[in-house]
C-alpha positions, -999 to 999 in steps of 0.1 A, spaced: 119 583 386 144 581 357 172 602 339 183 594 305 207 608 285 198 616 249 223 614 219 218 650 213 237 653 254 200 662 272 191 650 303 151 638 300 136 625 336 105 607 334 85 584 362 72 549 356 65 517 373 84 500 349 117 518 339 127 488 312 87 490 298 93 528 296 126 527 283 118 504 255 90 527 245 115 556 243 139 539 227 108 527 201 104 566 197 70 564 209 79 575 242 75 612 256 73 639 230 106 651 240 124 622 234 103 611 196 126 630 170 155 607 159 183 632 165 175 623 207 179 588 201 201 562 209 193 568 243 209 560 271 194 552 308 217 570 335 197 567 364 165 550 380 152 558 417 121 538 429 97 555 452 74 541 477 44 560 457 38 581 429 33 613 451 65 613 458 88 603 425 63 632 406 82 656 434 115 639 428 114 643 390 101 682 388 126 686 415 154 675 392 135 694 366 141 725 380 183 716 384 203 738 360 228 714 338 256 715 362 234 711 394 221 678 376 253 668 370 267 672 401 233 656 409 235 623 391 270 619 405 260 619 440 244 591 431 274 572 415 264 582 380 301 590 361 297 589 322 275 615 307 286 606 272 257 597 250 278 571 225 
């Protein structure tokens, strides 16, 4: 699982076996729909979680999902993330 942090200051969480792959294709704009229109991009990669199986980071990342803003803020810094600036 995966948070990134879109220059429009959205969260988008995503789950891959290969987060720099995934990334790269986001970045590309040929990643998820969400994340195609030019005003989301640059991107920026916040977080990445690995999961011993794909059951489990699909539960992880609608988890996250269903966070308001603040509750994935507060989230992500549990986690050590601190800058939620896009630039």
């Amino acid at each position: 699982m995966y948070v990134l942090l879109t220059a429009d200051n959205t969260f988008y969480a995503g789950f891959t076996d290969d987060v720099g792959r995934r990334f790269a294709t986001h970045q590309a704009g040929k990643g998820a729909k969400y994340t195609r229109p030019k005003r989301r991009r640059p991107l920026k990669l916040l977080y990445a979680q690995a999961f011993t199986d794909k059951s489990t980071a699909l539960k992880a990342e609608a988890a996250f999902k269903k966070l308001t803003r603040s509750q994935k803020e507060d989230y992500l810094r549990m986690q050590g993330v601190q800058d939620f600036t896009s630039r």
